[in-house]
Every structure is written in structure tokens, then in C-alpha cells.
ChimeraX commands (.cxc) that place a marker at each C-alpha (Angstrom):
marker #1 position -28.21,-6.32,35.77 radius 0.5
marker #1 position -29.06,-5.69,31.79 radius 0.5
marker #1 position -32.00,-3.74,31.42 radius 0.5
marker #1 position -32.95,-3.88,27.97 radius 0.5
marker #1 position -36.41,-3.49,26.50 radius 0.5
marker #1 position -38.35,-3.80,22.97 radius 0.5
marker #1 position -39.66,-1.03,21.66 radius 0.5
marker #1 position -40.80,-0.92,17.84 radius 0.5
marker #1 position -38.73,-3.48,16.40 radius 0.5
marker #1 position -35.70,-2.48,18.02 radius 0.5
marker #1 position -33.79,-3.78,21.23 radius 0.5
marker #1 position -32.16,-0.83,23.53 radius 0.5
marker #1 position -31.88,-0.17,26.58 radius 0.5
marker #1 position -35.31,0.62,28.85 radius 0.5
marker #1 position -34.01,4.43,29.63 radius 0.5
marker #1 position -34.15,5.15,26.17 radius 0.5
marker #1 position -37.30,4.21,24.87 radius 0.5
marker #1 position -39.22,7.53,24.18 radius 0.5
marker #1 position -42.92,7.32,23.38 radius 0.5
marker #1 position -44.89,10.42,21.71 radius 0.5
marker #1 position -47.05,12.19,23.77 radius 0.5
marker #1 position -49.46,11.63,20.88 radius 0.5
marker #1 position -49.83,8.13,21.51 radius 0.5
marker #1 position -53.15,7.25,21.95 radius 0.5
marker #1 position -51.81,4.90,24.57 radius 0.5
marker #1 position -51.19,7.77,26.43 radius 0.5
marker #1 position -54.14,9.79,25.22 radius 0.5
marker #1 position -56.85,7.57,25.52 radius 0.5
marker #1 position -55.55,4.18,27.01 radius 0.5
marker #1 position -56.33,2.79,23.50 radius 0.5
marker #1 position -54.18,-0.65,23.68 radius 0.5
marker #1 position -54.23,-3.80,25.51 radius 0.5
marker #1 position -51.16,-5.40,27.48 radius 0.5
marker #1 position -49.85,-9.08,28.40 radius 0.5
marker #1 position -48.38,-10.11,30.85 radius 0.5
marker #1 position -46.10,-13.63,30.61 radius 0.5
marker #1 position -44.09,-15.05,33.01 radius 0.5
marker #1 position -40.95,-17.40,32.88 radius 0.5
marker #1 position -40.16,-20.27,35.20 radius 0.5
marker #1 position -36.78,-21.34,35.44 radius 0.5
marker #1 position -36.08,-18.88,31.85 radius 0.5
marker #1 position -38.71,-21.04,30.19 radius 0.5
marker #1 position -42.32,-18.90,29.08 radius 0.5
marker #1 position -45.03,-20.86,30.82 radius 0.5
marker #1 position -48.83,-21.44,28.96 radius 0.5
marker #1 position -47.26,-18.95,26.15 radius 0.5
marker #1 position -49.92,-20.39,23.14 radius 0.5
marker #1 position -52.98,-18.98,25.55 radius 0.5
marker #1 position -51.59,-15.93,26.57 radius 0.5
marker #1 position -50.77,-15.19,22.83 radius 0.5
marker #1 position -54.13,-16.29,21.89 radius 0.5
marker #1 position -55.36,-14.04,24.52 radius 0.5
marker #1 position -53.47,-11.18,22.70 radius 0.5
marker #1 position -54.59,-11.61,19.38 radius 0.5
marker #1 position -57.94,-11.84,20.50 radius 0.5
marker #1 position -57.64,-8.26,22.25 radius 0.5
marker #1 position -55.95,-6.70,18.96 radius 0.5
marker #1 position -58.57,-8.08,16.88 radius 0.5
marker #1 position -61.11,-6.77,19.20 radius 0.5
marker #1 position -59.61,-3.52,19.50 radius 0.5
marker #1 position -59.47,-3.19,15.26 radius 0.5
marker #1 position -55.32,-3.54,15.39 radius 0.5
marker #1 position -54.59,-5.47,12.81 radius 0.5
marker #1 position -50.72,-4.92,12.14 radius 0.5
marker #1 position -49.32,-6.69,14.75 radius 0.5
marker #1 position -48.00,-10.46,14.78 radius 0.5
marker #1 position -49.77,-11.56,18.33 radius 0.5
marker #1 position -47.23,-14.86,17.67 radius 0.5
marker #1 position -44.24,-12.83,17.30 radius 0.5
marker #1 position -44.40,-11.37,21.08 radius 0.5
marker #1 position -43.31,-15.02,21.76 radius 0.5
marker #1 position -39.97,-14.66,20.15 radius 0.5
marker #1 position -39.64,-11.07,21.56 radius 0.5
marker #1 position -40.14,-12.49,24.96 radius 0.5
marker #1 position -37.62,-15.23,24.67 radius 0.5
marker #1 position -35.19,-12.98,23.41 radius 0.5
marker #1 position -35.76,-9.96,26.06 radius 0.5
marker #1 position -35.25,-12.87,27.96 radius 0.5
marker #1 position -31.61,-13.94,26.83 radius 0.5
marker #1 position -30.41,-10.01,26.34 radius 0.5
marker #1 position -30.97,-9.34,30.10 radius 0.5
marker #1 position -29.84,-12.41,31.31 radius 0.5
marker #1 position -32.73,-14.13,32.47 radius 0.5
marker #1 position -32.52,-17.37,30.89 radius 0.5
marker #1 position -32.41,-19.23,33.98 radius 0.5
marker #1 position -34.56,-16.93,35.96 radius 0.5
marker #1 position -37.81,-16.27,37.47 radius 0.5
marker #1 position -39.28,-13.44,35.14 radius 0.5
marker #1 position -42.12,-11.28,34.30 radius 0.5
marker #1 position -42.45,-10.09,30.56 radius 0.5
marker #1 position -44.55,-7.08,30.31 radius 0.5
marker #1 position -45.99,-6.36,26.26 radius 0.5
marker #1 position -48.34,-3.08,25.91 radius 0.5
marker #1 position -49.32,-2.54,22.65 radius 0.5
marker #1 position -51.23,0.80,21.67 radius 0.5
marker #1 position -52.54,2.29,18.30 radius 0.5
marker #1 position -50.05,4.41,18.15 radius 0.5
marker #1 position -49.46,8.02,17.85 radius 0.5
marker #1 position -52.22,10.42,15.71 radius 0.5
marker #1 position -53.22,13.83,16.08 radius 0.5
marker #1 position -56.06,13.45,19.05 radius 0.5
marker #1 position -58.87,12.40,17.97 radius 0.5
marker #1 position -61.95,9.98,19.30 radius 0.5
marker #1 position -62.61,7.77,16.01 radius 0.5
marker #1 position -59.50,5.96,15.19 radius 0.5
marker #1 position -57.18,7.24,12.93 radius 0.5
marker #1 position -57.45,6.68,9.04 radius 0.5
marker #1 position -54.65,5.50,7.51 radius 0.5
marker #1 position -54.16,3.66,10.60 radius 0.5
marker #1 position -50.52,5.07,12.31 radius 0.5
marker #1 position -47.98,2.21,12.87 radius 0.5
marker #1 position -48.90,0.63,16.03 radius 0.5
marker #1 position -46.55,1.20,19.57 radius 0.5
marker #1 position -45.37,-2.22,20.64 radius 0.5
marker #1 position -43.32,-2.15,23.66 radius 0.5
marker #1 position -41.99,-4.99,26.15 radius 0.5
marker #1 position -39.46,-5.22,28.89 radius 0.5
marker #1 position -38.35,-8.21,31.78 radius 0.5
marker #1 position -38.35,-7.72,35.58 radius 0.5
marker #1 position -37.31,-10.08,38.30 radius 0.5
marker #1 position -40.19,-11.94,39.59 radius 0.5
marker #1 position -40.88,-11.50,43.39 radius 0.5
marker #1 position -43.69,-13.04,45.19 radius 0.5
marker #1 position -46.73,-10.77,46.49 radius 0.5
marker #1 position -47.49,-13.54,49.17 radius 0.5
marker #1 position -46.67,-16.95,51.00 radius 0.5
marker #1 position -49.61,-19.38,49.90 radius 0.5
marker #1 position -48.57,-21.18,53.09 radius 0.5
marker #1 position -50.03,-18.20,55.81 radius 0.5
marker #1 position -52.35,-17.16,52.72 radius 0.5
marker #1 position -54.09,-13.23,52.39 radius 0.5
marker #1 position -56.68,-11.16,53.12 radius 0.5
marker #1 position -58.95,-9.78,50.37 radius 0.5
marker #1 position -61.66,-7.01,50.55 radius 0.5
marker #1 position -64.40,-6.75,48.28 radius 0.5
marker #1 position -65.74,-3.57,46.46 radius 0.5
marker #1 position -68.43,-2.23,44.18 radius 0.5
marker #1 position -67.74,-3.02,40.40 radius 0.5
marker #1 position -67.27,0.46,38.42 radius 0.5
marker #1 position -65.56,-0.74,35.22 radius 0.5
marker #1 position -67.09,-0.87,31.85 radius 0.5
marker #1 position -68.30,-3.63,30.59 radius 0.5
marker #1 position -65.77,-5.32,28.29 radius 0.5
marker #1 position -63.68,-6.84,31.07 radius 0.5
marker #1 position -62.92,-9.53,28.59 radius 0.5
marker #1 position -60.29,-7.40,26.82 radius 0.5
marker #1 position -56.92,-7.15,28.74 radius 0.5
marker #1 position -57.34,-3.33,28.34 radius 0.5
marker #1 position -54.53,-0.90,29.49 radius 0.5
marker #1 position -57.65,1.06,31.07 radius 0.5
marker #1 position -57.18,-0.22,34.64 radius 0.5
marker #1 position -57.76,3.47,36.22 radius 0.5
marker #1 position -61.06,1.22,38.58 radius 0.5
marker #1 position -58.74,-1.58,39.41 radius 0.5
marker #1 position -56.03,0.54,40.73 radius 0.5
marker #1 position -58.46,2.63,42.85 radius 0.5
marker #1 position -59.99,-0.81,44.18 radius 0.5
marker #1 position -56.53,-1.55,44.76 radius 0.5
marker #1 position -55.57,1.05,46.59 radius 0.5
marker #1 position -58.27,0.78,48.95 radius 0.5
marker #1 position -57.18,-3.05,49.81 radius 0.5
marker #1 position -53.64,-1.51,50.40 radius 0.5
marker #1 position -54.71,0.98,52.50 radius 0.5
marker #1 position -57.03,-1.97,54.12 radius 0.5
marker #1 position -53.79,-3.81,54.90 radius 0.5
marker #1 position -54.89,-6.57,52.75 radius 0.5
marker #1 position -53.14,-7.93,49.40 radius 0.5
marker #1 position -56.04,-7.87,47.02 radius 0.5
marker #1 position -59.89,-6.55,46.08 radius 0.5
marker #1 position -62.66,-8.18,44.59 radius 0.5
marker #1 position -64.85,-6.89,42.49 radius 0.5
marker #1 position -68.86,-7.12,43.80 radius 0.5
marker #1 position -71.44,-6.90,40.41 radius 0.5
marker #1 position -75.06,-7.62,41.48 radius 0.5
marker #1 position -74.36,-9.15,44.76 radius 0.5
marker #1 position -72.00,-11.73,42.85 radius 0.5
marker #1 position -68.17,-11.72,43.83 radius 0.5
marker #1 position -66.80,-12.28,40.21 radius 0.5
marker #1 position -62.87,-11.20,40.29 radius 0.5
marker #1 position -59.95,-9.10,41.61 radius 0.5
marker #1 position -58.24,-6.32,40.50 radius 0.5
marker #1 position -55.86,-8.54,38.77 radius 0.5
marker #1 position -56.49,-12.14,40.22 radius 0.5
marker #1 position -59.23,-14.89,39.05 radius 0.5
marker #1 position -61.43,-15.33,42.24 radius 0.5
marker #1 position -62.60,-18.69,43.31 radius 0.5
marker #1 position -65.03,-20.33,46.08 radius 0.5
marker #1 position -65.36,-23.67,47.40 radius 0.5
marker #1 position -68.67,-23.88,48.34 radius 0.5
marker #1 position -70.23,-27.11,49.88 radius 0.5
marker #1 position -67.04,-29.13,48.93 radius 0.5
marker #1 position -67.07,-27.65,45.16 radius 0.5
marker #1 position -64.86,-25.37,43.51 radius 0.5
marker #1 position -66.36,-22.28,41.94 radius 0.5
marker #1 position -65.69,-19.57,39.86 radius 0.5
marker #1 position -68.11,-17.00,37.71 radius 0.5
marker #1 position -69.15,-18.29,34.47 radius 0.5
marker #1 position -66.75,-16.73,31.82 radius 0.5
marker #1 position -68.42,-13.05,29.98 radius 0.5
marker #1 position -67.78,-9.94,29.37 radius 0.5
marker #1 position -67.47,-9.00,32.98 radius 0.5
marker #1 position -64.20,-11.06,33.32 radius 0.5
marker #1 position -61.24,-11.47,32.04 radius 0.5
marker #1 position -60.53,-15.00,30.52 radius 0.5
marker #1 position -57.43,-15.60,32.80 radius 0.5
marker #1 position -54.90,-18.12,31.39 radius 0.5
marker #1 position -54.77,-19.41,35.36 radius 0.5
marker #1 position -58.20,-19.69,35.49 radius 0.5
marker #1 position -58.58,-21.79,32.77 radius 0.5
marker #1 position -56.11,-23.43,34.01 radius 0.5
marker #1 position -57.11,-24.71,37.85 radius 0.5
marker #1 position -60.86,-25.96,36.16 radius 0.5
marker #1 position -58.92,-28.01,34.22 radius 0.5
marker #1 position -56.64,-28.93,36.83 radius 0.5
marker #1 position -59.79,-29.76,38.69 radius 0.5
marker #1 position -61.19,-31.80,35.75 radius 0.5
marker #1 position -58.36,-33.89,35.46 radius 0.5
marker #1 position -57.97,-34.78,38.97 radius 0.5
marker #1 position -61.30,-35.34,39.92 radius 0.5
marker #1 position -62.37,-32.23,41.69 radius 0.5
marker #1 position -65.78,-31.13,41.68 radius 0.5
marker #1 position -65.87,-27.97,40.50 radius 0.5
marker #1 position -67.94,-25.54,37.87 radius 0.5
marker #1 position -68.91,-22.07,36.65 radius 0.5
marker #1 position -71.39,-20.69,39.21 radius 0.5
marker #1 position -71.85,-17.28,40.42 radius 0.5
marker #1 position -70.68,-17.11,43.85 radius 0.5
marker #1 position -72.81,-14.35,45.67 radius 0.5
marker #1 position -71.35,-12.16,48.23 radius 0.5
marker #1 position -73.70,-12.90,50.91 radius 0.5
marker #1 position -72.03,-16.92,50.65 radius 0.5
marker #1 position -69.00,-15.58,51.03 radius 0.5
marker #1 position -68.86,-16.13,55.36 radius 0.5
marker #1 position -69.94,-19.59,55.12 radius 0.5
marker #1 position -67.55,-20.80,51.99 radius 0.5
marker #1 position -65.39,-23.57,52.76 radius 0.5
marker #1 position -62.94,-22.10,51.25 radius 0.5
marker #1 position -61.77,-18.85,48.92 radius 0.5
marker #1 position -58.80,-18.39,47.00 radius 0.5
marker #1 position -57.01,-16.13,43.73 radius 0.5
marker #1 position -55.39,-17.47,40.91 radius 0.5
marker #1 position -53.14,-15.63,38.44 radius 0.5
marker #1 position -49.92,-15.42,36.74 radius 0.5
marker #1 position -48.63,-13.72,39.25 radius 0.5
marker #1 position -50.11,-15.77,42.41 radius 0.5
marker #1 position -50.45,-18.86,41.40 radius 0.5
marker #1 position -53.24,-20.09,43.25 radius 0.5
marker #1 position -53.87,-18.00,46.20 radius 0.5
marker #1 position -55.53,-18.72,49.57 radius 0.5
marker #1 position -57.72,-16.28,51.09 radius 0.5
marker #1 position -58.05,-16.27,54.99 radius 0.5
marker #1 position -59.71,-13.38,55.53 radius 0.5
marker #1 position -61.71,-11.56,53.50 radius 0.5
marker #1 position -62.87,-7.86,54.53 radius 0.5
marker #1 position -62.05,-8.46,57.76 radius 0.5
marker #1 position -63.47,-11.81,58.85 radius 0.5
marker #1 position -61.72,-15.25,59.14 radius 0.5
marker #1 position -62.33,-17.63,56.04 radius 0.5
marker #1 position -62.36,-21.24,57.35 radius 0.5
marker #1 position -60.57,-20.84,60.59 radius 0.5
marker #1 position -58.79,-18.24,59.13 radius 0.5
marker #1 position -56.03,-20.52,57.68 radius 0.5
marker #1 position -55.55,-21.78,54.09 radius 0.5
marker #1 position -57.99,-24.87,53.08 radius 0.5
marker #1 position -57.14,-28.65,51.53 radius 0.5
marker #1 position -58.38,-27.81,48.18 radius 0.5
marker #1 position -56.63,-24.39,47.54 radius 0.5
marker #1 position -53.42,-26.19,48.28 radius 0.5
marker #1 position -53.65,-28.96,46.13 radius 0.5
marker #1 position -54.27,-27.11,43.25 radius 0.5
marker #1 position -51.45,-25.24,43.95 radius 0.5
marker #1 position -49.34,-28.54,44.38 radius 0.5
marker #1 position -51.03,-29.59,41.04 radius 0.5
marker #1 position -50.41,-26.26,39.14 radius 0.5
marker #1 position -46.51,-26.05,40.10 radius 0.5
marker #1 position -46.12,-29.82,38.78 radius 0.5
marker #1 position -47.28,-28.15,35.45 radius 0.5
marker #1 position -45.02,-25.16,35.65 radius 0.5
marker #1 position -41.86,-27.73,35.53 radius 0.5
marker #1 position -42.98,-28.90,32.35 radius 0.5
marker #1 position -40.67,-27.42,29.14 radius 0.5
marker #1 position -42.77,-24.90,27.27 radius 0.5
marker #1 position -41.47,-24.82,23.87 radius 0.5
marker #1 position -41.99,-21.71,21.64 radius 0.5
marker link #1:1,2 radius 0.2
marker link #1:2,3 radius 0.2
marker link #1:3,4 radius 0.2
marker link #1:4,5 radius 0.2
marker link #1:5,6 radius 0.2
marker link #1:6,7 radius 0.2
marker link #1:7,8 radius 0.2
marker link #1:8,9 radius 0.2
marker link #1:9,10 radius 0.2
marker link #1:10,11 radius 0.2
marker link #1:11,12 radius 0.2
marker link #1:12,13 radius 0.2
marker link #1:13,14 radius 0.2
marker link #1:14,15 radius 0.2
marker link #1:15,16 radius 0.2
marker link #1:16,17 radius 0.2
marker link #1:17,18 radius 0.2
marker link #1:18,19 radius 0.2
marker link #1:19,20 radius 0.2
marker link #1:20,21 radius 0.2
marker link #1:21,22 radius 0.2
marker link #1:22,23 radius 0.2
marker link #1:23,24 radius 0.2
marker link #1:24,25 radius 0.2
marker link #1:25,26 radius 0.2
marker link #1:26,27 radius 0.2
marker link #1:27,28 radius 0.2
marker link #1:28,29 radius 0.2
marker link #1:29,30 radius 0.2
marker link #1:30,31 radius 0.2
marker link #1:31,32 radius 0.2
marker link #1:32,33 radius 0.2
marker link #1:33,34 radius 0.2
marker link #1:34,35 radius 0.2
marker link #1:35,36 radius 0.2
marker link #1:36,37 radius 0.2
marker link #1:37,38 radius 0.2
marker link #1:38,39 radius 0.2
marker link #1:39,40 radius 0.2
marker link #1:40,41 radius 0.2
marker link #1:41,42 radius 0.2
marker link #1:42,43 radius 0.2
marker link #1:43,44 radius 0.2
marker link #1:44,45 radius 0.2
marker link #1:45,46 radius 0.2
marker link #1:46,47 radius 0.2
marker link #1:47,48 radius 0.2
marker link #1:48,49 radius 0.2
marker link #1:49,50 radius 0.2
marker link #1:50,51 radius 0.2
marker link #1:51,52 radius 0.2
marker link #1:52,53 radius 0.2
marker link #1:53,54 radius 0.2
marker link #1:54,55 radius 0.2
marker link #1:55,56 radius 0.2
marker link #1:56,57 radius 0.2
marker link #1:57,58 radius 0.2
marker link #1:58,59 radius 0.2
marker link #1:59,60 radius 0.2
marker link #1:60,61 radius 0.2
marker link #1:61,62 radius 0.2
marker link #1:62,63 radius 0.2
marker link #1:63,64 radius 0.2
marker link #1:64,65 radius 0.2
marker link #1:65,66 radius 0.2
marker link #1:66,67 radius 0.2
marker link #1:67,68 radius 0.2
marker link #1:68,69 radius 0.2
marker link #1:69,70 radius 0.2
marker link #1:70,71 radius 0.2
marker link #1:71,72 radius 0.2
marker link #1:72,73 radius 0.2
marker link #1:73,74 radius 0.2
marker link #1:74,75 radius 0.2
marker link #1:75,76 radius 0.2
marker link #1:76,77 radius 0.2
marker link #1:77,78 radius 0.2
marker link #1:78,79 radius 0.2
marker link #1:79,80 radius 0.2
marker link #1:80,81 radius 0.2
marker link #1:81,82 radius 0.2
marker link #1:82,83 radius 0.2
marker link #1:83,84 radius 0.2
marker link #1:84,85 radius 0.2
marker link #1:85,86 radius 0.2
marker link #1:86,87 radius 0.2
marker link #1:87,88 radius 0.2
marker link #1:88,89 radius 0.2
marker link #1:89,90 radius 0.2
marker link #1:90,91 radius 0.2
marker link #1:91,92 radius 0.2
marker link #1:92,93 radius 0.2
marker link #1:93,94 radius 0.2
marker link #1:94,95 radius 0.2
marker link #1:95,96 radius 0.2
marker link #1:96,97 radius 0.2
marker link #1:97,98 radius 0.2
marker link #1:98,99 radius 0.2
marker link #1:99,100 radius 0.2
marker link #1:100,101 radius 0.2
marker link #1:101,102 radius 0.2
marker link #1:102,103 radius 0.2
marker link #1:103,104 radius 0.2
marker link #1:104,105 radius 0.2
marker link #1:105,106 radius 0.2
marker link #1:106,107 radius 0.2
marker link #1:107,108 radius 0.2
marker link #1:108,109 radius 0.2
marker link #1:109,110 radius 0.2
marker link #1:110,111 radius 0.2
marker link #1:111,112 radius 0.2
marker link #1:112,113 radius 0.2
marker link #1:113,114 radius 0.2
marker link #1:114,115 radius 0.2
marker link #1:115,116 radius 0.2
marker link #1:116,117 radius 0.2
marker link #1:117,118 radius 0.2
marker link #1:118,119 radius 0.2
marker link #1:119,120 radius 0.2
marker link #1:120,121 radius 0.2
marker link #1:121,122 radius 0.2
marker link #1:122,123 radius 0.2
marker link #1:123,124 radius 0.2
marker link #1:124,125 radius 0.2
marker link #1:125,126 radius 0.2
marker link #1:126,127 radius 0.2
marker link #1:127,128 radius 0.2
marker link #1:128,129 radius 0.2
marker link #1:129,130 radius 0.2
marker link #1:130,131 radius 0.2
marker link #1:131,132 radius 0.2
marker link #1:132,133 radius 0.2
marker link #1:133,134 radius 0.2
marker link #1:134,135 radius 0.2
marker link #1:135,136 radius 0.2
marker link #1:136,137 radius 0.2
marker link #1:137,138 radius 0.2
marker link #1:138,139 radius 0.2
marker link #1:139,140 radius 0.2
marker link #1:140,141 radius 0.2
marker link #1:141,142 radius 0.2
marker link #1:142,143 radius 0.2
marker link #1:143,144 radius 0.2
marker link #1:144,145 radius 0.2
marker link #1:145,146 radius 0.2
marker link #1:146,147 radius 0.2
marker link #1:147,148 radius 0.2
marker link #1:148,149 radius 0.2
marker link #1:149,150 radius 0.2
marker link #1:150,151 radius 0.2
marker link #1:151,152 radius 0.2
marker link #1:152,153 radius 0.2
marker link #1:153,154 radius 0.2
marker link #1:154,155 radius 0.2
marker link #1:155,156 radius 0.2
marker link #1:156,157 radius 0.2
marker link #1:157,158 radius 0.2
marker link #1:158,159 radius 0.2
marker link #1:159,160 radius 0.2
marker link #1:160,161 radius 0.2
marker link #1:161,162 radius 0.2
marker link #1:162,163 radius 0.2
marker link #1:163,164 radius 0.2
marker link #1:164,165 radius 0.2
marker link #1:165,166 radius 0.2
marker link #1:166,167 radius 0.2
marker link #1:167,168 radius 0.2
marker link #1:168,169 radius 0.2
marker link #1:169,170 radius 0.2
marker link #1:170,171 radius 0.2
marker link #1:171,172 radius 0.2
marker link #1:172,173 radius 0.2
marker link #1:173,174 radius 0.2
marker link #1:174,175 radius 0.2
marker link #1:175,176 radius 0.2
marker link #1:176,177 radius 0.2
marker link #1:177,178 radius 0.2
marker link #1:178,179 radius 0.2
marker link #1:179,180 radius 0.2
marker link #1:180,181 radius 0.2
marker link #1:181,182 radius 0.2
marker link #1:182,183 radius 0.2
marker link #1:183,184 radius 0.2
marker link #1:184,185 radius 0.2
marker link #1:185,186 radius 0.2
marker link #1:186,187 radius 0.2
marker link #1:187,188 radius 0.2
marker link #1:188,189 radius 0.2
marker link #1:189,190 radius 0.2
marker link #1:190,191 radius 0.2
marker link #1:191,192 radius 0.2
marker link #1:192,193 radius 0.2
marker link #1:193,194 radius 0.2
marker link #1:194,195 radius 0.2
marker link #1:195,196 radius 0.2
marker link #1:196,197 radius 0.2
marker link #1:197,198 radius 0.2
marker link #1:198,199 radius 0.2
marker link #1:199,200 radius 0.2
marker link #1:200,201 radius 0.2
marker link #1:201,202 radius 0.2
marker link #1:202,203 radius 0.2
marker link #1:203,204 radius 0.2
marker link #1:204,205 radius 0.2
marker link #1:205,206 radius 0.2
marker link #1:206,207 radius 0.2
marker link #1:207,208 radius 0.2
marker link #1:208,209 radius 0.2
marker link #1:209,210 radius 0.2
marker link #1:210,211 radius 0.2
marker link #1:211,212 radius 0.2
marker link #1:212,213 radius 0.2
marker link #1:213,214 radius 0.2
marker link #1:214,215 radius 0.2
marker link #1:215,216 radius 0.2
marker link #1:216,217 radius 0.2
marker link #1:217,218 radius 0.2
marker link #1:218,219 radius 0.2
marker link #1:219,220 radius 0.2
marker link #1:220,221 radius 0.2
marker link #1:221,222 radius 0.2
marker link #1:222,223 radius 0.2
marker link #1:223,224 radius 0.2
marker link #1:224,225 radius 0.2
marker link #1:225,226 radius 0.2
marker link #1:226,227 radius 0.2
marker link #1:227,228 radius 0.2
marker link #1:228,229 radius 0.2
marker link #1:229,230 radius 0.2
marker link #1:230,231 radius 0.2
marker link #1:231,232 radius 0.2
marker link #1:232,233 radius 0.2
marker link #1:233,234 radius 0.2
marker link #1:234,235 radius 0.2
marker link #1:235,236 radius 0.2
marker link #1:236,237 radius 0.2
marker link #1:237,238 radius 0.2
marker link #1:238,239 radius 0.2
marker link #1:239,240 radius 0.2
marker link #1:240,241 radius 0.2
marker link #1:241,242 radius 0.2
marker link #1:242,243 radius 0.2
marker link #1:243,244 radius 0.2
marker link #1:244,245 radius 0.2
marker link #1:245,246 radius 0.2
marker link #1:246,247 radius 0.2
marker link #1:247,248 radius 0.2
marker link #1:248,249 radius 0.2
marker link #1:249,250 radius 0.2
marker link #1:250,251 radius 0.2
marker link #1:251,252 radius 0.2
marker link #1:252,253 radius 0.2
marker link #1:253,254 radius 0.2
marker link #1:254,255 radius 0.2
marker link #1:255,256 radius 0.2
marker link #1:256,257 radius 0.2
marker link #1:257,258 radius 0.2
marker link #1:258,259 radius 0.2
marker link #1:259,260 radius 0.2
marker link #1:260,261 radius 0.2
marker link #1:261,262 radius 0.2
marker link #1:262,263 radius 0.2
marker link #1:263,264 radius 0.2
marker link #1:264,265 radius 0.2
marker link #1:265,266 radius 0.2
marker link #1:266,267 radius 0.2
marker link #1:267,268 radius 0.2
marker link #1:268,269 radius 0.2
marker link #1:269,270 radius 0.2
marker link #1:270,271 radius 0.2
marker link #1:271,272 radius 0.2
marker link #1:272,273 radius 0.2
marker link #1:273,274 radius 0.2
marker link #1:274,275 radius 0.2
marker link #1:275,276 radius 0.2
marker link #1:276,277 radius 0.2
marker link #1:277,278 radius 0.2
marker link #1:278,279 radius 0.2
marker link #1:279,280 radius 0.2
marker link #1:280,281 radius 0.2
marker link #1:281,282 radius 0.2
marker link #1:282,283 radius 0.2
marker link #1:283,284 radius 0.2
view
């Protein structure tokens, strides 16, 4: 199969794409990524993931990148390798770019790095037997809000769920479980769905938004509420959400059964609800 990737205006193929070792990418992990993914060949919720991006280059002080533009570069990574009828992944990292190494940003700004590339998607999980989560001390800074390539926390927290044998970990900030290495975490709680109210100490997932308003239009009780850790035995249910998972069910979660240890009612009709959505044409 084609593998071709973007890389500074140009199409080639992803073996060749050379970045300086000056980038502050590299350097300093100054840049945020995006990740989109395509049902069928067709970008799903594109307008908020791009929204999503600008906001992270505008917070970041990159101002010389078209956030909208990634849209077309996605659809067209899309038809160069072949994926137009596919399940996909689109990947878009975009740094400062490459200055002599220094803290302060560099003045005139350097062009920025904007790279992208496509990869088969492949499910991490069957909703159907759902996963097992651990939870873990929250060491990340404190702009969680920006889809920052700085992930170094997340894949250490990761890597201690791995070597837990289960699929994901959530991060524990004051004795409230607020969200997982790279999933949206959500409780049900007393026949409610929950989630922690939207700040800095989250990221604004595109899936989260999504299930409370799946909730709101199908009559689900559900809201913003911290969901401490200590609740966490006696939830009715737990579940993810992402781009990548969908919506999630948790059945175990560092160690002990959630709910009888299989995945709840509510989990799975959200699920139902959010793969009606996906069928829907996204236009660019």
C-alpha cells in the first residue's frame, strides 16, 4: 500500500520526509498535533477538530498556519494512499519550526513544520467484552487544554497500564478521576452520566463533546461533575470515549469488577447512538 505523507507543502513519500534536528519540535516539544479519523474515506466531526487546532496554534503564538487547510490535506493524503473507502487515521503535528536553540521563541518567527500522514485504522478493543483501566497520579502541567505534542506523563501512565495488562490509565488530580492518557473518561453514577467539568486540566475532546450531546438529545441524564476516585467501586457504570474508541466500556478498573464486571446499558447505547452519527456524510 501507498505510503505517502505531507510535509511542508509538498506530497512524497513518508521515508523521505527529513526534519532538522533544530526543530523545536524536536528540541522542546514546541507544537501541537491532531488527530482525525475517516469512516468509510469520509473525515468525521472535521469543523471541531479543526477548530480544536486553531485554537492550539493560536494558543501556542503560531500564527502562519491555515488550521482550515489541514482539512483539504487530509482528504487528499487520503485519496494519494488509497484510502478513500477506508477506515483511517490522519495524524497532523505541527511545530514552530527549526531555530538555533533557544527558550523564548524565535524572532523573525522560522516557517512553521507542518507534517501529516494516513494509517489503517485498527481497533484497540471490542466494546462488546469492554477493558480494564488503572488509575494514576496526575503529573502533567497544567494546560491540558492544548493538544500539546508534550505527552512524555501520558506515555509513562501508559506504560504502566500496559505493563498492568489493562488497555488504558486515568489520570487521578485531587482525588477526582478526570481523564486518560488519551481517552475522555466518563461515570454513571446513580443512573447519570458524568464527566469532569471542561478546564485547563482536560483536553476538550471532540468525542466528549460529542456523547453529552448525544445524551442531551436523547434524553439521558447526564452533566459535568467531578467524579471522585473513592466513587469509583460503587459507579453504575464507567466508560472512555475518543476518536480512537468510540465510546468505551470499562469493566474493571485497577483490578476490581465495574458493575458485574461486564459492559453497562448506558455505555452501549451511546455507542449505538454515536455510530448512527458516524454514517452521516461529512462534507469538507
Amino acid at each position: 500500500m501507498t505510503d505517502i505523507a505531507y510535509f511542508n507543502g509538498t506530497f512524497l513519500p513518508r521515508a523521505d520526509v527529513r526534519i532538522s534536528p533544530d526543530d523545536r519540535g524536536f528540541l522542546f516539544a514546541d507544537g501541537i498535533y491532531e488527530v482525525l479519523r475517516a469512516y468509510g474515506g469520509r473525515l468525521f466531526a472535521l469543523e471541531p477538530h479543526l477548530q480544536r487546532l486553531a485554537d492550539g496554534l493560536s494558543a501556542l503564538g503560531i500564527v502562519a498556519v491555515d488550521a482550515g487547510a489541514v482539512g483539504e490535506i487530509a482528504q487528499e493524503l487520503l485519496r494519494r494512499n488509497g484510502r478513500t473507502a477506508d477506515d483511517a487515521l490522519v495524524y497532523v503535528q505541527i511545530t514552530r519550526g527549526a531555530a538555533p536553540r533557544t527558550h523564548a521563541f524565535p524572532d523573525p518567527p522560522p516557517p512553521p513544520t507542518v507534517y501529516a500522514s494516513v494509517t489503517p485504522f485498527t481497533p484497540k478493543a471490542d466494546p462488546a467484552r469492554g477493558v480494564s483501566v488503572i488509575t494514576v497520579p496526575d503529573l502533567r502541567w497544567t494546560r491540558c487544554d492544548i493538544k500539546s505534542v508534550a505527552l512524555l506523563p501520558n506515555c509513562l501512565a501508559a506504560q504502566r497500564a500496559r505493563e498492568a495488562g489493562a488497555m488504558e490509565a486515568v489520570f487521578v488530580r485531587d482525588g477526582v478521576a478526570i481523564e486518560g492518557t488519551a481517552t475522555s473518561f466518563f461515570g454513571v453514577i446513580d443512573g447519570e452520566v458524568r464527566t469532569a467539568p471542561r478546564s485547563n486540566y482536560i483536553l476538550p475532546s471532540v468525542t466528549r463533546a460529542m456523547t453529552l450531546a448525544l445524551c442531551a438529545e436523547h434524553g439521558i441524564p447526564h452533566s459535568e461533575t467531578p467524579i471522585r476516585h473513592e466513587d469509583l467501586a460503587a459507579a453504575d457504570e464507567l466508560f472512555l470515549a475518543s476518536t480512537t474508541v468510540e465510546v468505551m466500556p470499562i469493566v474493571r478498573v485497577d483490578g476490581r469488577p465495574v458493575s458485574g464486571g461486564v459492559p453497562g446499558p448506558i455505555a452501549a447505547r451511546l455507542l449505538h447512538l454515536f455510530r448512527e452519527r458516524t454514517l452521516a456524510p461529512v462534507a469538507l
